[in-house]
C-alpha positions, 0 to 999 in steps of 0.5 A: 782405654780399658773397660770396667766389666763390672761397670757394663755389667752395672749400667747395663742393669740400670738401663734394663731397670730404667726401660722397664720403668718406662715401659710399665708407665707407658702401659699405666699411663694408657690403661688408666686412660682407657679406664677414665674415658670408659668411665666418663662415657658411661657416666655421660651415658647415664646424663644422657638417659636421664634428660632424654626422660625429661625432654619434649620430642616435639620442642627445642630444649637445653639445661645448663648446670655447673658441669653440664651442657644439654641441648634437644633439637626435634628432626622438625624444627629449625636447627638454632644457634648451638653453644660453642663447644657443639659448633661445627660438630654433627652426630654422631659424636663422642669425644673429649676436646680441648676449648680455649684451656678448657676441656670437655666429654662431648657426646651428640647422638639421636634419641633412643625414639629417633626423634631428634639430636641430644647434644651432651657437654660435660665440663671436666677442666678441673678434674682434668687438671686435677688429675694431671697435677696427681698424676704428674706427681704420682709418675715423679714418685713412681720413676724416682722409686723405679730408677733407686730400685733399679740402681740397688738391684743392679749393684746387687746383680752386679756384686752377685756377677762379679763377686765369683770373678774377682775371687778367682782372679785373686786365685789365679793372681796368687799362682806362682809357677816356682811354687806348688800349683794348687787347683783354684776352687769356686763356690758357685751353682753357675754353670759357665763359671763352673766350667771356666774353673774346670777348663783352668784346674786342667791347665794347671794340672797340664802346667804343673806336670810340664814344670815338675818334667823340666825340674826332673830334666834339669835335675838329671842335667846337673848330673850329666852335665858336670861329669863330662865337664870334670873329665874335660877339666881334668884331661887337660890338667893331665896333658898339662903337667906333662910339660910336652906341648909346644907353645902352639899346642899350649895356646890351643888348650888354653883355648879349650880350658877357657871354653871349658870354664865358660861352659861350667860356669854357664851350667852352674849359673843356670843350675843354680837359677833352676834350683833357687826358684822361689827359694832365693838366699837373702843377706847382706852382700857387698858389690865391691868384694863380689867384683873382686872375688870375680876379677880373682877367678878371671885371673886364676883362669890365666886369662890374659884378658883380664888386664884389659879390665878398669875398675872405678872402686866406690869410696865406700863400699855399698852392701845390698841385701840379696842372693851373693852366689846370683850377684857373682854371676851376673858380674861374672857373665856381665864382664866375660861377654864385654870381654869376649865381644871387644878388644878394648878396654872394658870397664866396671863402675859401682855406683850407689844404687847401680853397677855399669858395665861398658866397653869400647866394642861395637855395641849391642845389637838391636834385637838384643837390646829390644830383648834386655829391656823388655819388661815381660819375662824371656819365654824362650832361650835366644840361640846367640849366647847364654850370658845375657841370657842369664844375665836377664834371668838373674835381673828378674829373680831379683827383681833388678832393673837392666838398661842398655847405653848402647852406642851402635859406633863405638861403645856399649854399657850395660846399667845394673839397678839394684835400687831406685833408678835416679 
């Protein structure tokens, strides 16, 4: 399953931005415990001071207020019965405790003179609980701030991250090898980024050079290719018209004259694609006449094997707006390749969105078919045949949908979808 970048990049920031809360909360919460129990020691020390003042080193004395607790016991008198927060307690002692819900700052120490045990309880429940109660909603303020504060920096972050990529990758999505390759440009003072632009210009510039080298090569064999083509063609013309050649010889030069055709066909099917890159000719064009203007070359080719050929003829003839010279020669390579691959009967159906090549052969191999219906683009030319080859390479200039109904035992079809397939 695919990931979102920038929905890592985001939950990432968040959870940063949530560790830090509680890392700071954790760090408040001690600090301001440290501060009250060295304010509530130091508040209980100034108490303890002032009774000390007050007290009788030679008798057993106690005060009681609202919040306090003090008791005096000499070293020489019997110790009495304490109050219940000092109970099981000896000096020297200083802590707050929990009694029954109720809480305590307990300090039990000597006097300053020596002379016996200050016994100190200072109730503070309600400022405990006070404090909590503000405390509780001071952190559920505090996290509430911290977490929002957290989601809208990390969308700020991750907008700033990812914002840099996407209009890269929009660069890069608008490239079309068929057109101009311009250099992406990226206004960014990131290092990294600045570098992954610099690594990709240079290869585009690497990729620009290599297509503009193919363009010149198959530019120059449109030259060098045609010439020794003609010549051939025309030196056959020439032994024909002699009218010397016995009926053997003249099967052998219908022989070189049918490959002589295929090979010129081939070369212009291929030229025509290399030079109709990102140019491509749109108008209406009728599939029934592009069958009939391709079973005419077949037939002036002298080809005897054009009446093997069954046409189901649509009852109305179905238009389509595309390139007419690319149509021609898919049918054309479509129905030669049926033709060279079987002795049977081929045959050719229009549908209203569809045409169906099919023939009574042995059907197509399987690393055929794999390579007819792979939906990536060829990246290499298959060393069995150029007619299908083109026939692919046709089908994804134009955007048409290439399907085999292949029957390994006795037949094989090749579906041409040029609409909606049903």
């Amino acid at each position: 399953m695919k990931k979102s970048f920038s929905s890592r990049v985001f939950r990432t920031m968040v959870a940063i931005g949530i560790l830090n809360a509680t890392i700071t909360l954790l760090s408040i919460e001690a600090i301001y415990e440290d501060i009250e129990d060295t304010s509530l020691t130091i508040g209980l020390e100034e108490e303890r001071a002032f009774f000390e003042k007050k007290l009788d080193p030679k008798q057993i004395q106690s005060w009681q207020t609202a919040l306090l607790t003090v008791m005096y016991v000499p070293d020489d008198q019997p110790s009495p019965a304490l109050p219940h927060m000092f109970s099981g307690r000896s000096e020297p002692f200083a802590s707050e405790v929990d009694i029954d819900n109720e809480t305590y700052l307990i300090s039990i120490v000597r006097t300053r003179a020596d002379t016996g045990v200050i016994y100190l309880a200072q109730d503070i429940t309600m400022q405990e609980r006070r404090e909590d109660m503000m405390q509780s909603i001071g952190y559920i303020i505090f996290t509430g701030i911290m977490v929002l504060l957290s989601f809208v920096l990390a969308r700020i972050g991750t907008t700033r991250v990812i914002t840099p990529l996407k209009t890269l990758s929009r660069q890069i999505r608008n490239i079309h090898p068929e057109q101009s390759i311009e250099p992406v440009t990226l206004y960014s003072a990131d290092e990294e980024l600045i570098e992954i632009t610099q690594v990709l210009n240079n290869l585009l510039e690497t990729l620009a050079a290599y297509l503009q080298r193919e363009k010149a090569l198959i530019s120059l064999a449109s030259h060098e290719l045609r010439t020794p083509i003609a010549v051939i063609s025309g030196a056959l013309d020439v032994i024909d018209n002699r009218g010397t050649l016995t009926n053997e010889n003249q099967k052998t030069i219908a022989r070189i004259r049918h490959a002589t055709e295929k090979m010129q066909a081939d070369v212009d099917a291929l030229l025509h694609l290399a030079h109709q890159a990102g140019q491509l000719t749109s108008e209406p064009v009728n599939l029934a006449n592009s069958v009939r203007g391709v079973l005419n070359e077949l037939e002036n080719s002298k080809d005897t094997a054009i009446q093997r050929i069954s046409v189901n003829w649509p009852t109305q003839d179905k238009l389509i707006e595309t390139d007419p010279a690319l149509v021609r020669m898919l049918i054309r390579n479509l129905v030669q390749n049926s033709l060279r691959h079987t002795d049977g009967r081929v045959g050719i159906s229009l549908g209203d969105n569809n045409l169906t090549i099919s023939d009574q052969g042995p059907g197509l191999p399987a690393h055929i078919v794999s390579r007819l219906q792979t939906q990536s683009p060829l990246s290499e030319v298959p060393d069995d045949g150029l007619g299908l080859f083109i026939v692919k390479l046709i089908c994804e200039r134009l955007n048409w949908r290439l399907d085999i109904e292949n029957d390994n035992a006795s037949s094989a079809g090749i579906v041409v979808w040029f609409g909606n397939p049903t």
